[in-house]
C-alpha positions in Angstrom: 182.2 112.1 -15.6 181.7 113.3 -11.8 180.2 116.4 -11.1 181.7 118.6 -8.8 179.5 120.8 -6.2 181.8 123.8 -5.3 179.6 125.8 -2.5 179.3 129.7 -2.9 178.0 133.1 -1.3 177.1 131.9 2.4 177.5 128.7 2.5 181.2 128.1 1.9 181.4 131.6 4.4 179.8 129.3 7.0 181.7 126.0 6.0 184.8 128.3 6.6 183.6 129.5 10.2 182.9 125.9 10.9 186.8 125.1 9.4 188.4 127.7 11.7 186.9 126.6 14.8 187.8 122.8 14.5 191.2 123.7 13.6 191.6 125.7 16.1 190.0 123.4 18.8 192.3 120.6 17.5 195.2 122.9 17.0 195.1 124.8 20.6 196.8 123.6 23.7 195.4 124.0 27.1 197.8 126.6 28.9 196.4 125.9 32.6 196.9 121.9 31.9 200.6 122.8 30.3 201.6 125.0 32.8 200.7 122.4 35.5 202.7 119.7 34.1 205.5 122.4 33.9 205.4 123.4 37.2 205.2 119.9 38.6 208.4 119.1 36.9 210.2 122.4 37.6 210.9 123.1 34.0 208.9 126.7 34.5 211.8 129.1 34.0 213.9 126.6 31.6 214.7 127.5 27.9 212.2 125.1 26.9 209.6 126.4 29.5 209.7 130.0 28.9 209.0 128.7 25.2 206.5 126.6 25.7 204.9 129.5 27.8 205.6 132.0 25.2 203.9 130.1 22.3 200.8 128.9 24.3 199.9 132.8 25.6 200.3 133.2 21.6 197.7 131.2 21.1 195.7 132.3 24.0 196.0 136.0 22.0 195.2 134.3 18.8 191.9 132.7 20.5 190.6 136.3 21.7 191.4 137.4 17.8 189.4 134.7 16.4 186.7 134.4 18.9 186.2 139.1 17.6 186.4 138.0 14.3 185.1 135.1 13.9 181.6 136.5 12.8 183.4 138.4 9.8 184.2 135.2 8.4 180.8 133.8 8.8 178.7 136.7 7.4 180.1 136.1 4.2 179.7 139.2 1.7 177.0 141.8 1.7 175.1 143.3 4.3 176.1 140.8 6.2 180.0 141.1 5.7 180.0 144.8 6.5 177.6 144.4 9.6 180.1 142.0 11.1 182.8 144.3 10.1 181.3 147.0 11.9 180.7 145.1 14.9 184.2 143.5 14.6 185.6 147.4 14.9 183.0 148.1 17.3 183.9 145.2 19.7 188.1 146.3 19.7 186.8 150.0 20.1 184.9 148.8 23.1 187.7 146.6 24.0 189.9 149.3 24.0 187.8 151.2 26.0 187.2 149.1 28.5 190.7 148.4 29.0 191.9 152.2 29.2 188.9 152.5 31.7 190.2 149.9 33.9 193.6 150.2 34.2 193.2 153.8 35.4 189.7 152.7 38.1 190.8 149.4 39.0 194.4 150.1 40.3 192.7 152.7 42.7 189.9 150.6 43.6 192.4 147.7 44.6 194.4 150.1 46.6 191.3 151.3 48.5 190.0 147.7 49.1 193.7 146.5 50.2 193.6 149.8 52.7 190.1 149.6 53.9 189.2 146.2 53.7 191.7 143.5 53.9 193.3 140.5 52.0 189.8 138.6 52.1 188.0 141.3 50.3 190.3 141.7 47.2 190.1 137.9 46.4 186.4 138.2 46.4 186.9 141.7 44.5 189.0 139.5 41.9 186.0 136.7 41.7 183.8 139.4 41.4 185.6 141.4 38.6 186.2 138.4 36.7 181.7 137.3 36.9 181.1 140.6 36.2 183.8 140.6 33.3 182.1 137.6 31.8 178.8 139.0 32.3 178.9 142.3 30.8 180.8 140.5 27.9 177.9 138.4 27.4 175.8 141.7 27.5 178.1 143.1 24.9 177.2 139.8 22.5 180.9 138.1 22.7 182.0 135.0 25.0 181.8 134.8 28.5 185.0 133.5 28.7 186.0 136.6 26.8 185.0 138.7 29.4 186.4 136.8 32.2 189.7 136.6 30.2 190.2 140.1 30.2 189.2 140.7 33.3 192.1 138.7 34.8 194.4 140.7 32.2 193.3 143.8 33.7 193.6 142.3 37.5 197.3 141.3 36.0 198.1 144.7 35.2 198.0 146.0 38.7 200.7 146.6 41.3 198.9 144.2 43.4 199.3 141.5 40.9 201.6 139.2 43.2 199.4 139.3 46.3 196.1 138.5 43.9 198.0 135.3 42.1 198.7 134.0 46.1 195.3 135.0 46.9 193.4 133.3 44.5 196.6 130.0 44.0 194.2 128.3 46.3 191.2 128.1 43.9 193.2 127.5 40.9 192.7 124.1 40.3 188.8 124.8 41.1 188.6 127.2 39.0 190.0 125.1 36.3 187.4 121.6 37.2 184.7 124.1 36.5 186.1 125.9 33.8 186.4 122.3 31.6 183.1 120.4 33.4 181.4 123.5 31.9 183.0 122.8 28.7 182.4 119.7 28.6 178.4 120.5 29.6 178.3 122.2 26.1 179.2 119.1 24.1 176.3 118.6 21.4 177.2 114.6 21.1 174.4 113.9 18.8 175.9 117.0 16.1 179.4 115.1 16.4 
């Protein structure tokens, strides 16, 4: 007979991590690429749009989720498990901190920018926040992509939100060459 390896402890932890992120890269549709082809057609606000648009910010959420909890799954059990657990609970504390924070400062700040300083200065306030969101995130140990994710979630809670989208519409499309050239960048071919 055949014998039959059947990994334990940290190794089929990690072999799960490894699972969860291929499925999810294979599994996940590009919302900015969608939403384009959408809006080209005019099928934005039709049934089948506002579906389409429903399930692919879904599975923007459910990319946040797993990119928090992601290291729970590849600690394994332990010490480990119960240090990632900890800074699992520590990252959505700090998430929901942040967020409070900002939707109380950054509705005034707009507001005072807008007042003071002009149409010019809130887009660069926007690109700003959203560096800065992706920074600090990086400080704080998760993805920078993390942080500039919910820095535009924040921007998208303000009264201002319709004058930032037609500030920043412009850029979109550069935004989104840079977002997957950078992507692209952090290909490991020789690991594939």
């Amino acid at each position: 007979g055949e014998t039959v390896c059947v990994p334990t402890g940290r190794t089929s932890s990690v072999a799960t991590a490894v699972l969860l992120v291929i499925a999810a890269a294979i599994t996940l549709a590009s919302t900015a690429i969608v939403l384009n082809q959408l809006s080209q057609r005019g099928e934005t606000n039709s049934a089948g749009g506002t579906l389409v648009t429903g399930i692919l910010l879904l599975q923007d959420v459910f990319v946040i989720l797993l990119m928090l909890f992601l290291p729970l799954v590849a600690a394994g059990t332990g010490a480990g498990w119960r240090e990632a657990t900890l800074r699992g609970v520590l990252s959505v504390a700090m998430l929901g901190i942040v967020t409070m924070i900002a939707r109380w400062v950054v509705p005034r700040v707009l507001q005072t920018i807008l007042r003071y300083g002009g149409r010019e200065l809130i887009t660069l306030f926007a690109v700003v926040m959203a560096i800065t969101g992706a920074w600090l995130a990086g400080l704080a140990g998760w993805s920078w992509a993390l942080g500039a994710c919910i820095a535009g979630l924040i921007l998208s809670q303000t009264d201002l939100r319709h004058q930032l989208s037609a500030e920043i519409m412009p850029f979109r499309y550069v935004f989104n060459a840079i977002f997957f050239i950078s992507m692209g960048m952090l290909v490991d071919l020789p690991a594939i």
